[in-house]
C-alpha positions as CSV (number, residue, x, y, z in Angstrom):
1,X,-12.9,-15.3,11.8
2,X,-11.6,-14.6,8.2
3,X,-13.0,-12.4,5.5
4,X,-11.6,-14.0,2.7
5,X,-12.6,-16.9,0.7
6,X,-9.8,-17.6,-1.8
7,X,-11.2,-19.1,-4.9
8,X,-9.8,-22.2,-6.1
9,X,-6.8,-22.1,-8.4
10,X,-4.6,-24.5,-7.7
11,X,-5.3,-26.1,-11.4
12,X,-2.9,-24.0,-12.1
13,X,0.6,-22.1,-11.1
14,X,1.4,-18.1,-11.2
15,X,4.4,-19.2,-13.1
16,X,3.9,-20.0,-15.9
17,X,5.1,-24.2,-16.3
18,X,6.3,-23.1,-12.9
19,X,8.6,-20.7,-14.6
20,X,9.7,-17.1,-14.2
21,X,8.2,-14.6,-16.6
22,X,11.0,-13.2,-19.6
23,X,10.9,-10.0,-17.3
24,X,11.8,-11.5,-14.2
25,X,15.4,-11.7,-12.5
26,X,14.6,-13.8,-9.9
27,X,11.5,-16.2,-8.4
28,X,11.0,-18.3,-5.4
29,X,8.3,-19.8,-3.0
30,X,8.5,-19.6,0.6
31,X,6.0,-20.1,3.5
32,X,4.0,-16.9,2.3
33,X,3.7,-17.8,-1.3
34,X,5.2,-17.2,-4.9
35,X,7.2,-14.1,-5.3
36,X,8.9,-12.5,-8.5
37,X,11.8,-10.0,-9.0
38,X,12.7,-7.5,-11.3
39,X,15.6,-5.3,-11.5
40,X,16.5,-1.6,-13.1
41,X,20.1,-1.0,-13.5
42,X,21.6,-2.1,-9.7
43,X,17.8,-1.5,-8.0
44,X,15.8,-5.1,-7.1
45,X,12.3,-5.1,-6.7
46,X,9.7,-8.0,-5.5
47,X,6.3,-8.6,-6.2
48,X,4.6,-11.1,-4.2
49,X,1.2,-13.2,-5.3
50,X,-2.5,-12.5,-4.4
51,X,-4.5,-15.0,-5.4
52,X,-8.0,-14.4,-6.5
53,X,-11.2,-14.5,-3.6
54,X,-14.0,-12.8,-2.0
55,X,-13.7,-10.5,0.7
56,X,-15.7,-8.0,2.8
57,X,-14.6,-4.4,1.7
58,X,-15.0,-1.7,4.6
59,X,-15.8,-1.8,8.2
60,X,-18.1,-2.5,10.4
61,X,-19.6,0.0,12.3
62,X,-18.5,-0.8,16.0
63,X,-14.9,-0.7,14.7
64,X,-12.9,1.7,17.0
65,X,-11.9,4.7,14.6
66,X,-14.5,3.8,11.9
67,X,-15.5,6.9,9.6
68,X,-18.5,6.9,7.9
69,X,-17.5,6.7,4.4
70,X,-15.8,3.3,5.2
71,X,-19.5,1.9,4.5
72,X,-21.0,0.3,3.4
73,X,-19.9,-3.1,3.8
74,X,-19.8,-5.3,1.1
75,X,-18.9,-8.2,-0.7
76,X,-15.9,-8.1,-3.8
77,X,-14.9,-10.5,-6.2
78,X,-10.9,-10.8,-6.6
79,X,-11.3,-13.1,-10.0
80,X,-8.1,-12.5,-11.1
81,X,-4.7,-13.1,-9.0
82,X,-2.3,-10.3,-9.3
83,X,1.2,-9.1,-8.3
84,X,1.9,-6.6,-6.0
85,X,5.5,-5.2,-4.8
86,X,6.0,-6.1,-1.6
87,X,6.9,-2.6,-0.1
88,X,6.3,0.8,-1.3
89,X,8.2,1.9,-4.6
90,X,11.8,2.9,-3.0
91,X,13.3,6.5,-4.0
92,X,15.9,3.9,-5.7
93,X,13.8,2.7,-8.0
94,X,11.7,6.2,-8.9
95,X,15.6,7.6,-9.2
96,X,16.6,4.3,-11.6
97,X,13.3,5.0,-13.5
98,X,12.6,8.9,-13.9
99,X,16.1,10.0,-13.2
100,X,15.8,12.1,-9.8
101,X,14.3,12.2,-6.2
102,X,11.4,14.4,-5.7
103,X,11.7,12.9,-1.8
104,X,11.7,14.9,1.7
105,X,13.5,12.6,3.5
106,X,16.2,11.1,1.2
107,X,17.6,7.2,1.1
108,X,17.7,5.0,-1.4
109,X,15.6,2.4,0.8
110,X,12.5,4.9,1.9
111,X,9.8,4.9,0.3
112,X,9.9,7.9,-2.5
113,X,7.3,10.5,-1.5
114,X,6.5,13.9,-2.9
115,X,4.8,12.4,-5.9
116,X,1.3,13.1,-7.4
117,X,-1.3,10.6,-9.3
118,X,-0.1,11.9,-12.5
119,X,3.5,11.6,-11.7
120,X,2.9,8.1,-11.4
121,X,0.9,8.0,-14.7
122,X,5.1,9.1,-16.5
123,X,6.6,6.4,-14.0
124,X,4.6,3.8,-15.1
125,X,4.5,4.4,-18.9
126,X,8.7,4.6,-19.1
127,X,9.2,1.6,-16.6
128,X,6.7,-0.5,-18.9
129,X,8.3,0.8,-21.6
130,X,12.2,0.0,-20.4
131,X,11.0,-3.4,-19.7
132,X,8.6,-5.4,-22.1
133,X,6.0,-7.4,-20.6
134,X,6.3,-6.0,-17.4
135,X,2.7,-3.9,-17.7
136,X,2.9,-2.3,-13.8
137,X,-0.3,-0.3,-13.0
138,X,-1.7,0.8,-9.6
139,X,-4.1,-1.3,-8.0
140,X,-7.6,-0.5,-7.8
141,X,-8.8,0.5,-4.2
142,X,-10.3,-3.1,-3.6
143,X,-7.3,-5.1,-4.3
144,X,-5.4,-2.6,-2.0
145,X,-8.1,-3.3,0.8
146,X,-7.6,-7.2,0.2
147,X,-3.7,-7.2,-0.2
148,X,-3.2,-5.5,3.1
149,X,-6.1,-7.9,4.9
150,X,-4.5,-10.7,3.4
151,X,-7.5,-12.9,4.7
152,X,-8.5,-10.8,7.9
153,X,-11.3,-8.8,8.6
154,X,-10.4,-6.8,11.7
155,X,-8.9,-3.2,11.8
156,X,-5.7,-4.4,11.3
157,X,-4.2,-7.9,9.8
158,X,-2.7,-8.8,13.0
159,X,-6.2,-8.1,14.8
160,X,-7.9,-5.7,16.9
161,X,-7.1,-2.0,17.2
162,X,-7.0,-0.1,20.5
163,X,-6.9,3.2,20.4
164,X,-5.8,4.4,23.8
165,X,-4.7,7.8,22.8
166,X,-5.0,10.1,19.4
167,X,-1.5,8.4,18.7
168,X,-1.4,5.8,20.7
169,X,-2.5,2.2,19.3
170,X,0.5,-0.5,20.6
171,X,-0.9,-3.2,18.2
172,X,0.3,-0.6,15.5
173,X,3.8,-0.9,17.0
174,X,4.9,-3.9,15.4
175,X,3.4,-3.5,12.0
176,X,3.6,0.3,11.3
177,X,5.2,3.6,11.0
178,X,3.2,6.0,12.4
179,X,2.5,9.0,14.3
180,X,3.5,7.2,17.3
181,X,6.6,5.6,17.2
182,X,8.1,7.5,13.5
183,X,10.6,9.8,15.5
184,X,11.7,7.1,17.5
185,X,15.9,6.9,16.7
186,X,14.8,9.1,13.6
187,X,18.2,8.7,11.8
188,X,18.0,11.8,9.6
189,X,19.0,15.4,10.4
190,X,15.9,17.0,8.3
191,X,13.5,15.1,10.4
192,X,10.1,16.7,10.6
193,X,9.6,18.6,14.2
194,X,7.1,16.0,16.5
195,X,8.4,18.2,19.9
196,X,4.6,19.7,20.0
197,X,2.7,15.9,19.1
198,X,0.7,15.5,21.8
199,X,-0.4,11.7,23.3
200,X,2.5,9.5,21.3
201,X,3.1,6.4,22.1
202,X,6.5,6.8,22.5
203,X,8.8,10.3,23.1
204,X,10.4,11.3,20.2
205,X,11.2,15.0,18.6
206,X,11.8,14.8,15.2
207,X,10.0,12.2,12.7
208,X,9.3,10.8,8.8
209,X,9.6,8.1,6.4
210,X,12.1,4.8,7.4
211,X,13.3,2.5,5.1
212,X,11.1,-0.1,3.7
213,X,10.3,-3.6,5.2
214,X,11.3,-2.9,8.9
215,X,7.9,-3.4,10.3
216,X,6.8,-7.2,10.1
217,X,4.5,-8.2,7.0
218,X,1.0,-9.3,6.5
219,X,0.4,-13.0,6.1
220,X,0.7,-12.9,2.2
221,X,4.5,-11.0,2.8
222,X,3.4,-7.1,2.3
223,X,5.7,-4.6,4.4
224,X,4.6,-1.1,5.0
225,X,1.0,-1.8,3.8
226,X,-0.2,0.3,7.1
227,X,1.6,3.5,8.0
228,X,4.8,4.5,6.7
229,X,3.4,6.3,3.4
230,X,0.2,6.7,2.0
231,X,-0.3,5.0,-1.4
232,X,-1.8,6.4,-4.4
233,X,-4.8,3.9,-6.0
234,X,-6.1,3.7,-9.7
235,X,-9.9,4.8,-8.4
236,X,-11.3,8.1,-8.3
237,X,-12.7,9.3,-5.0
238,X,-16.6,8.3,-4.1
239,X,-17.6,9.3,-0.5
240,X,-19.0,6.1,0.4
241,X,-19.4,3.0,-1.4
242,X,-22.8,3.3,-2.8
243,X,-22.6,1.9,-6.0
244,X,-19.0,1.0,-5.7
245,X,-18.0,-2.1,-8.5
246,X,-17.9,-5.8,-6.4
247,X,-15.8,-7.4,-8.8
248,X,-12.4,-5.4,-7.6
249,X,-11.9,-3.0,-10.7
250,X,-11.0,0.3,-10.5
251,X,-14.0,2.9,-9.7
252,X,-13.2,5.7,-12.2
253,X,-15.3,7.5,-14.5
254,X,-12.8,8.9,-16.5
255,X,-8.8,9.5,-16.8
256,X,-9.7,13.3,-16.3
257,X,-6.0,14.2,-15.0
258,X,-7.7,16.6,-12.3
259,X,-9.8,14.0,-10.3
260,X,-9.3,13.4,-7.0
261,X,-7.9,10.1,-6.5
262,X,-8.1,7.7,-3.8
263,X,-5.7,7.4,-1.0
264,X,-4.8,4.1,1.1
265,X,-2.7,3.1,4.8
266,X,-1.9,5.9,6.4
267,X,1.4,7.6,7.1
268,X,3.7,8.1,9.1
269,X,2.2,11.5,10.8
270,X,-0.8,10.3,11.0
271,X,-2.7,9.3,13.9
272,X,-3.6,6.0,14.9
273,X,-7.5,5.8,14.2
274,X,-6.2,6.6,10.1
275,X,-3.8,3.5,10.5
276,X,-6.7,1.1,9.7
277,X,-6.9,-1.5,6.9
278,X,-10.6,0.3,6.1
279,X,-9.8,3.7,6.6
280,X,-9.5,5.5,2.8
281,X,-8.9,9.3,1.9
282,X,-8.9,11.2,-1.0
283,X,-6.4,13.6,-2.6
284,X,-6.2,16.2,-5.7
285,X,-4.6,14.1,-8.5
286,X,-1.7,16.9,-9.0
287,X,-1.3,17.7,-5.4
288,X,2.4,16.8,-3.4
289,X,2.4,15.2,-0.2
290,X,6.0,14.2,2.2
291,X,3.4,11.4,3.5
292,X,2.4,9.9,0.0
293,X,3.9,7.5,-2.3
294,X,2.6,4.2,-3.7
295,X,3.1,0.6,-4.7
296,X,2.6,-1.0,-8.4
297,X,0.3,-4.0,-9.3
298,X,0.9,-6.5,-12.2
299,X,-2.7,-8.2,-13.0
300,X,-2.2,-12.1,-14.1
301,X,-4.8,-12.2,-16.9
């Protein structure tokens, strides 16, 4: 069964004449749809397409792992495609942007961590600003939801979730860095101590972010959208979705630099019931976390 009920745009391309936009180095279609690139200094980064739907935002209640403020259910209105990198913002290109790494676990490919809400708000406004026409932003918390379903409505875009253990979900395995199976081969010395995890998947002592893109996508081409790092969202934080906008904007009162601000995917340290398409947190917009990073959102007006 599907959640999603794309709404017809094929009266037109998200190329323009089937062209790449001025700020693009690089386009192409492939079996998951229209992608764009864009580069800063040696760093490449791709954006893939989500075309505008209707989907089912939350979960239902029987779903193994379900919180409460995952409710209620209801119906949003994607009207406008967008762009959305295809894996987290790398510590390449924050470095290539902003001039230095703020990240725990340090490689050019790894998602950059360590960075608050109003971090981003700097990042976006000189990357923007090196690059006319570019306009990034973060996506709202419902076009996060429906980017990582891409079209699915079950706990996790490949399906079902089974939680057999408080970090033990195998259909995470081949989709997602997380508590489970983050320390497995961990390849850097400053690895984050997982001796005293209890109930992992798999045995492993030390753990943290990998590199980008390992884990298999979603079915619109989205790496990392479950586990690896949490991802910062435009919207402040509501404790349920009572009265929560259907038409996929951003839920935010204000810019008050002090909000708390809503969180999306999971990390790596986390448990497996967190590692849910639905599941959502909220954190202090100044606040640091080795767990948190985020990916950028171009909307096609």
């Amino acid at each position: 069964m599907t959640a999603l009920s794309v709404i017809d745009d094929t009266a037109w391309h998200p190329l323009v004449d089937g062209c790449p936009p001025p700020w693009a180095c690089g386009w192409g279609q492939d079996r998951r749809g229209v992608f764009v690139e864009f580069g800063v200094d040696e760093v490449v980064q791709r954006l893939r397409w989500i075309p505008p739907g209707r989907f089912m935002m939350g979960s239902p209640e029987d779903e193994p792992g379900r919180y409460d403020d995952e409710g209620p259910l209801h119906q949003v209105t994607i009207a406008c495609g967008f762009w959305l990198f295809d894996t987290p913002c790398t510590q390449g290109l924050w470095r290539a942007v902003m001039g230095y790494n703020p990240s725990r676990f340090k490689s050019p490919d790894r998602p950059v961590e360590n960075v608050s809400w109003n971090d981003l708000q700097t990042f976006l406004a000189r990357i923007n600003q090196r690059i006319p026409g570019l306009d990034l932003i973060l996506p709202s918390e419902a076009q996060w939801e429906y980017a990582c379903r891409a079209g699915t409505d079950t706990a996790l875009y490949t399906g079902a979730i089974e939680v057999l253990g408080e970090r033990n979900a195998p259909a995470l395995d081949p989709i997602a860095w997380y508590a489970g199976n983050s320390g497995v081969d961990f390849d850097l010395p400053e690895g984050q101590n997982s001796k005293g995890w209890p109930d992992k998947q798999y045995p492993h002592e030390k753990a943290g972010t990998r590199p980008v893109g390992l884990k298999r996508h979603n079915p619109w081409g989205l790496h990392d959208m479950l586990g690896n790092v949490w991802e910062w969202c435009a919207d402040e934080w509501h404790d349920s979705y009572e009265g929560a906008p259907t038409d996929g904007q951003p839920w935010t009162a204000s810019t008050n630099p002090g909000a708390d601000r809503v969180i999306r995917g999971g990390s790596w340290s986390d448990d497996a019931r967190v590692v849910r398409a639905a599941y959502r947190g909220g954190y202090h917009s100044d606040n640091l976390y080795v767990g948190l990073g985020f990916r950028c959102a171009r909307v096609q007006g």
